[in-house]
C-alpha positions as CSV (number, residue, x, y, z in Angstrom):
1,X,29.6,-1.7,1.8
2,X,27.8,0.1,-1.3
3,X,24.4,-1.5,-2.3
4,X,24.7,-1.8,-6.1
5,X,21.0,-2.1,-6.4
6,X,17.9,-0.5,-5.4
7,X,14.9,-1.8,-5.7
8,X,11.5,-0.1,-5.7
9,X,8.6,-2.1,-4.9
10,X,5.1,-0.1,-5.5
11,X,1.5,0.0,-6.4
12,X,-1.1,2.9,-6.2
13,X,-1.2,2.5,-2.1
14,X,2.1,2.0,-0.6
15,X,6.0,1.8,-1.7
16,X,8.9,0.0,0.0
17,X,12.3,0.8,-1.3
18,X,15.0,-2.0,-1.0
19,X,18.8,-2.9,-1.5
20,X,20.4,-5.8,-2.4
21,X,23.4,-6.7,-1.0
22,X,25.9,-8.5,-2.5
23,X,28.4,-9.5,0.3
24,X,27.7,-12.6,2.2
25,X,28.3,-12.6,6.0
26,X,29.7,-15.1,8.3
27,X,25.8,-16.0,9.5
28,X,23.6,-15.7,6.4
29,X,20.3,-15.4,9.1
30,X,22.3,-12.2,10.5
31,X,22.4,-10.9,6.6
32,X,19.8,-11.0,4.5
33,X,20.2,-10.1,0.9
34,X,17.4,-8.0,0.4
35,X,17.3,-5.5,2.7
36,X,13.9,-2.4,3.4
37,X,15.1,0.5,4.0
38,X,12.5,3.2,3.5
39,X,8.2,2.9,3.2
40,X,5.7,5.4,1.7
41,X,2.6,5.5,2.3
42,X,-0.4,7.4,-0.4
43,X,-2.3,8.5,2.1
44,X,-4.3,11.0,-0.5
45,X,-5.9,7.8,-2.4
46,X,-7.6,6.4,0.9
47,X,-9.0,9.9,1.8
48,X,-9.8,10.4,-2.0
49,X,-11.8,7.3,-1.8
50,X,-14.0,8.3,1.8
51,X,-14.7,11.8,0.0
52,X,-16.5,10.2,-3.1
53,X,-18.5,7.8,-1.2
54,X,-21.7,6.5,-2.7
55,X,-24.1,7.2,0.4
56,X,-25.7,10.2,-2.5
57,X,-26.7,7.3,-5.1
58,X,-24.7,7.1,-8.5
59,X,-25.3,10.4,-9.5
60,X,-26.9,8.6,-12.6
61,X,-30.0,10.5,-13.4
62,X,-32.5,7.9,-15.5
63,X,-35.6,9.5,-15.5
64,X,-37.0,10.7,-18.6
65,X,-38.0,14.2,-17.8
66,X,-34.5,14.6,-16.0
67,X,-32.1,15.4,-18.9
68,X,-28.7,14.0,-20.0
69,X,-27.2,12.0,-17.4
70,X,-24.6,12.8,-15.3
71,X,-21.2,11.0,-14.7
72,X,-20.0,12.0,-11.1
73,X,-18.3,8.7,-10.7
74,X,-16.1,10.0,-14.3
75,X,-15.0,13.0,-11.8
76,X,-14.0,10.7,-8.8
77,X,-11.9,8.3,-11.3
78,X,-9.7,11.5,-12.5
79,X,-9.1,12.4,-8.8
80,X,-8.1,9.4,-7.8
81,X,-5.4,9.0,-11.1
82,X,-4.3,12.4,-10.4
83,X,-3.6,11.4,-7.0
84,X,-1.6,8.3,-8.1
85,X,0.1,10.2,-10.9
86,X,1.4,12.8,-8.0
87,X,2.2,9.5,-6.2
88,X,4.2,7.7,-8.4
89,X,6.0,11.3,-8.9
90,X,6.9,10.8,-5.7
91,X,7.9,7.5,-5.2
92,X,10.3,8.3,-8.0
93,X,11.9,11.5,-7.0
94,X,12.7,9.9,-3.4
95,X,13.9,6.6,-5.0
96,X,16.1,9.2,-7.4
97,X,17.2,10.9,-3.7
98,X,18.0,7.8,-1.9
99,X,19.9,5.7,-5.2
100,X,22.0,9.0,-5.3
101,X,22.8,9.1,-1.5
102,X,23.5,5.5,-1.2
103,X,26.0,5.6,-4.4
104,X,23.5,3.0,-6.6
105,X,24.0,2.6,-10.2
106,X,20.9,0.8,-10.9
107,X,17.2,0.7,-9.5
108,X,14.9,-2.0,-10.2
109,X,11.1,-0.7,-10.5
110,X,8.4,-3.5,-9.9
111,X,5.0,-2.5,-9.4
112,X,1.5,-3.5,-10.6
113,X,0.8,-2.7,-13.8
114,X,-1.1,0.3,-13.8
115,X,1.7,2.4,-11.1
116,X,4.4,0.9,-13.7
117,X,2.7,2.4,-16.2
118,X,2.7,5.8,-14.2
119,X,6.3,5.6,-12.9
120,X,7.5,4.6,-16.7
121,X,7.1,8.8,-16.9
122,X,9.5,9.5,-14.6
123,X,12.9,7.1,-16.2
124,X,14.3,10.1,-17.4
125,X,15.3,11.4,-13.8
126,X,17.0,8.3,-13.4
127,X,19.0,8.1,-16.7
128,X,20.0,11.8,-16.1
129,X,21.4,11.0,-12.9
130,X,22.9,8.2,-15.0
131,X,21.3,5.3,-13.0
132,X,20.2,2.3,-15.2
133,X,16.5,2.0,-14.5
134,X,14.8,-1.2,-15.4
135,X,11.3,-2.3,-14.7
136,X,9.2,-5.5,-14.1
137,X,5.1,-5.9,-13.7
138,X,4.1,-7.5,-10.1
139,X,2.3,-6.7,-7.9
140,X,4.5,-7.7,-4.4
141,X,3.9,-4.9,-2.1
142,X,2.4,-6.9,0.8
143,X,5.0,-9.7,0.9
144,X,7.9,-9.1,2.9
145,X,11.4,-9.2,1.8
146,X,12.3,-12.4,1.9
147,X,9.3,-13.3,-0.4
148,X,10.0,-10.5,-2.3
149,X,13.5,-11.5,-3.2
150,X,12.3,-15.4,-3.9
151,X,9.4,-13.7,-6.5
152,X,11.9,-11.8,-8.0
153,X,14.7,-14.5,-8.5
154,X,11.9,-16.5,-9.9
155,X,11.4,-13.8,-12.2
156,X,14.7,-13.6,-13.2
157,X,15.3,-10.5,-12.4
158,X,17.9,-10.8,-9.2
159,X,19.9,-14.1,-8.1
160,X,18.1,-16.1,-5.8
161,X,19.0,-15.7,-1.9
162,X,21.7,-18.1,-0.9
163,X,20.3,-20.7,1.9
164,X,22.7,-22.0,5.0
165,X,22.4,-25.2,3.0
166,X,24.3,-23.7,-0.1
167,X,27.0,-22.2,2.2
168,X,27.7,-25.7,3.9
């Protein structure tokens, strides 16, 4: 069976890429709607974050004799949204790879707010490829897929996961 839909769950850490499978099975707890197929981890923002640590003070100057003060935390901020920004490159370039290779028409991007903002940039890979490419603040990267899919159909944005109740 072709997934339809891929979804792309991500924020500046970590992304989980999912499918959702339309097909219901003979024993719903053998298939699950929602399925992870693929993690990423950013690995550069953790490292970013232990090379700026503050064990050297603020790097704030405030005496009066000591000039114009200094903003080395300014420096760490544009390292660490550089990294993201190379990050969310990613993230969309292998969702991109793996929505092509699976045959998907359409990927679903929900991430918290900021690496929505960043992966917004990258739509127009998708819509070359002509792959719909819709998007939805939240940030859901630590639940696992079956909470997930129940955020998301409470969203609105998929249908909710059929229960053995509703089959019976």
């Amino acid at each position: 069976m072709i997934p339809r839909t891929c979804v792309v769950v991500a924020d500046g850490g970590r992304a989980r890429l999912f499918t959702i499978e339309s097909e219901v099975g003979p024993d719903l707890a053998d298939y699950p709607h929602l399925i992870e197929r693929e993690g990423m981890v950013n690995a550069a923002v953790g490292v970013s974050a232990m090379n700026h640590s503050d064990d050297h003070g603020t790097g704030r100057r405030t005496m009066f004799r000591a000039g114009p003060t200094h903003g080395y935390e300014d420096r760490w901020d544009r390292e660490e949204i550089r990294l993201k920004r190379k990050f969310a490159r990613d993230v969309a370039e292998e969702a991109l790879r793996f929505a092509t290779e699976a045959g998907v028409f359409q990927v679903l991007l929900v991430a918290e707010p900021r690496m929505l903002g960043l992966l917004r940039k990258h739509h127009g890979m998708f819509e070359k490829a002509h792959i719909r490419c819709a998007e939805h603040a939240g940030d859901v990267t630590k639940l696992n897929a079956a909470a997930v899919h129940q955020w998301m159909a409470a969203a609105g944005l998929v249908a909710a996961p059929a229960t053995l109740a509703a089959v019976a």
